[in-house]
Steps between C-alpha positions, in 0.01 A plus 500: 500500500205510645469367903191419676404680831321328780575375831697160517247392758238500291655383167600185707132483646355472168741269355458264771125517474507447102716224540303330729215522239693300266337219355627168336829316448663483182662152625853577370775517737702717375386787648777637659657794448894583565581831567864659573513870683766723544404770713752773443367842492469709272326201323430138537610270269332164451467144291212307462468131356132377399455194395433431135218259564343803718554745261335300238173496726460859527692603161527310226815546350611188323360607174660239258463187763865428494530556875749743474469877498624730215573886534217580324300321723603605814485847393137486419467370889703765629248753527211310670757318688648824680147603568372195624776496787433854576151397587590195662860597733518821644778696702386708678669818710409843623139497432554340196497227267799508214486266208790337340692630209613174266808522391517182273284189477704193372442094533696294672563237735527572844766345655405334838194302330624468178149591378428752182341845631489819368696735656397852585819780607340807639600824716273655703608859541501811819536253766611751768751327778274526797214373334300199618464251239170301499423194259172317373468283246200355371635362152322146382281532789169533277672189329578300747428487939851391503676752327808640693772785468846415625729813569854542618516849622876640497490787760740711720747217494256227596289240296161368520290243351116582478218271344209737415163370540134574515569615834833573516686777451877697537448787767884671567303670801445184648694324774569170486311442821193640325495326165235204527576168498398299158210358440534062462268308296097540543594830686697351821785752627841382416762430818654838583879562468777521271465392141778500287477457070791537216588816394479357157122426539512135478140408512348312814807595741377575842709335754494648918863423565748701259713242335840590362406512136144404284480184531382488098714728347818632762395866476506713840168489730329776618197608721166397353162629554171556397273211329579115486486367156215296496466179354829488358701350904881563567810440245655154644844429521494331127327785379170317498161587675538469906205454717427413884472153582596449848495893668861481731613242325507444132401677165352324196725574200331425102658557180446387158873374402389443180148534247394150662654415824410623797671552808416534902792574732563539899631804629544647841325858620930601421466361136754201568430167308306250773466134392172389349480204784162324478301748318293334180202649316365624198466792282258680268581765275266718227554816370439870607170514276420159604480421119696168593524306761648140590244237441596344868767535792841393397670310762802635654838323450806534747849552291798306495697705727164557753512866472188593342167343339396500149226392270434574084272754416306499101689596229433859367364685833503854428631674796432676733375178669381430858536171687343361802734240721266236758790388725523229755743636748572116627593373870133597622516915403200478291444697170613857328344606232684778310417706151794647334537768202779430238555755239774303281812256471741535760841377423641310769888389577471126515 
């Protein structure tokens, strides 16, 4: 097996700078990369799910067009595939950076999002136990600016969730009081303190106070560092897309709850329900490519029961869409506007 040798300071120094010459946006949003780590030496042991839509940008491997991958077919990806994550996510140790061995490449649907990914199972061998494990991943990121790479790190007893960016990175020799806060949209520094996400990866959770359970799917919490997720907000309590609206007070919850209705709820900063009250609007939605696009706003109706608004979207929207909500706050609190991302259907318990 063959193992690179140079510093770790200066692998990450030119990884940063290349990534900061990257140029363009592929416009997909699917861009994010789930990786599970075991860290338990002699070897680490890992998972990773790409996204099929991703994969399909960089490799084709749908050779037939029946959306579905054969054997044959993801054997013929196999090779490139392994290589391109060698050049793309590196561990690195001891002077060193050590490249993943695959152990088997299958396709299949990951659980928590219920989308299709390929899914890579790979050791990565002569991890010694007092070695300092450092991560970078620049996978996507000549693809697209918002490409991300979500890790759970199993370690010593402890777990951590990391989102690797352009300019973020796993350092074990780092204290926690050293690691830098995120970077916000347009470059503004996140708040500082405690983020917590699901162990399971659920995409978008990033909450300050740890709740019992994920508020999507029930799985434990954990510590959570590194990168936000841009573009893409919080998971709300309905499993939709949650945004600020009132900072202190409420959260903006969207969803799609089915191909052609969509759906604005009221949450508070604790993800409780909050009554809609006097809030009335209108929405626009159009899709990731901006291939289509609602003609005009669609007003915003109140339900039955007053918990949420609504409105119809066009028939045969291909998601991932976007939508944009003008709201009247009412009783003299002037206007919000607020974009959301919505990636598909979420089912929700009448």
């Amino acid at each position: 097996m063959m193992v690179r040798r140079i510093g770790i300071s200066a692998v990450l120094a030119a990884l940063l700078a290349s990534s900061a010459m990257a140029r363009g946006d592929a416009g997909f949003a699917r861009a994010t990369v789930f990786v599970e780590l075991e860290v338990r030496p002699p070897e680490i042991r890992g998972t990773m799910w790409i996204d099929r839509d991703a994969v399909e940008v960089k490799f084709p491997i749908d050779r037939d067009g029946d959306t579905d991958y054969t054997d044959a077919e993801l054997y013929l990806t196999r090779g490139p595939l392994t290589d391109y994550v060698n050049q793309s996510f590196f561990l690195m140790w001891s002077g060193a950076v050590h490249p993943i061995v695959l152990n088997d490449l299958t396709y299949d649907v990951r659980p928590i999002s219920r989308n299709k990914c390929v899914k890579l199972s790979f050791a990565v061998p002569s991890f010694a136990k007092d070695a300092d494990l450092v991560l970078y991943s620049r996978i996507f990121a000549e693809i697209s600016q918002r490409a991300r790479t979500m890790v759970r790190i199993e370690r010593e007893g402890s777990t951590e969730i990391w989102v690797l960016g352009p300019q973020e990175y796993f350092d074990a020799r780092l204290k926690e009081s050293d690691r830098p806060a995120p970077a916000g949209p347009a470059g503004r520094t996140a708040p500082s303190g405690s983020r917590f996400g699901c162990t399971k990866l659920c995409l978008g959770i990033d909450l300050t106070k740890p709740p019992a359970k994920c508020p999507r799917c029930g799985a434990a919490m954990a510590r959570l560092f590194g990168s936000p997720v841009p573009g893409k907000g919080q998971i709300g309590r309905l499993g939709g897309t949650s945004m600020p609206f009132m900072p202190g007070q409420y959260r903006a919850e969207a969803l799609l709850a089915s191909p052609e209705e969509f759906r604005f709820y009221l949450n508070t900063e604790s993800l409780e329900a909050a009554p809609i009250g006097r809030i009335s609007g209108t929405v626009q939605v159009w899709t990731e490519d901006m291939l289509q696009t609602t003609s005009h706003k669609e007003t915003l109706k109140v339900s039955k029961d007053g918990t949420y608004l609504w409105a119809s979207i066009p028939k045969g929207m291909i998601m991932p869409i976007r939508a944009r909500c003008m709201l009247e706050l009412g009783d003299g609190r002037g206007t919000r506007m607020v974009d959301f991302f919505l990636p598909s259907v979420v089912e929700v318990s009448e």
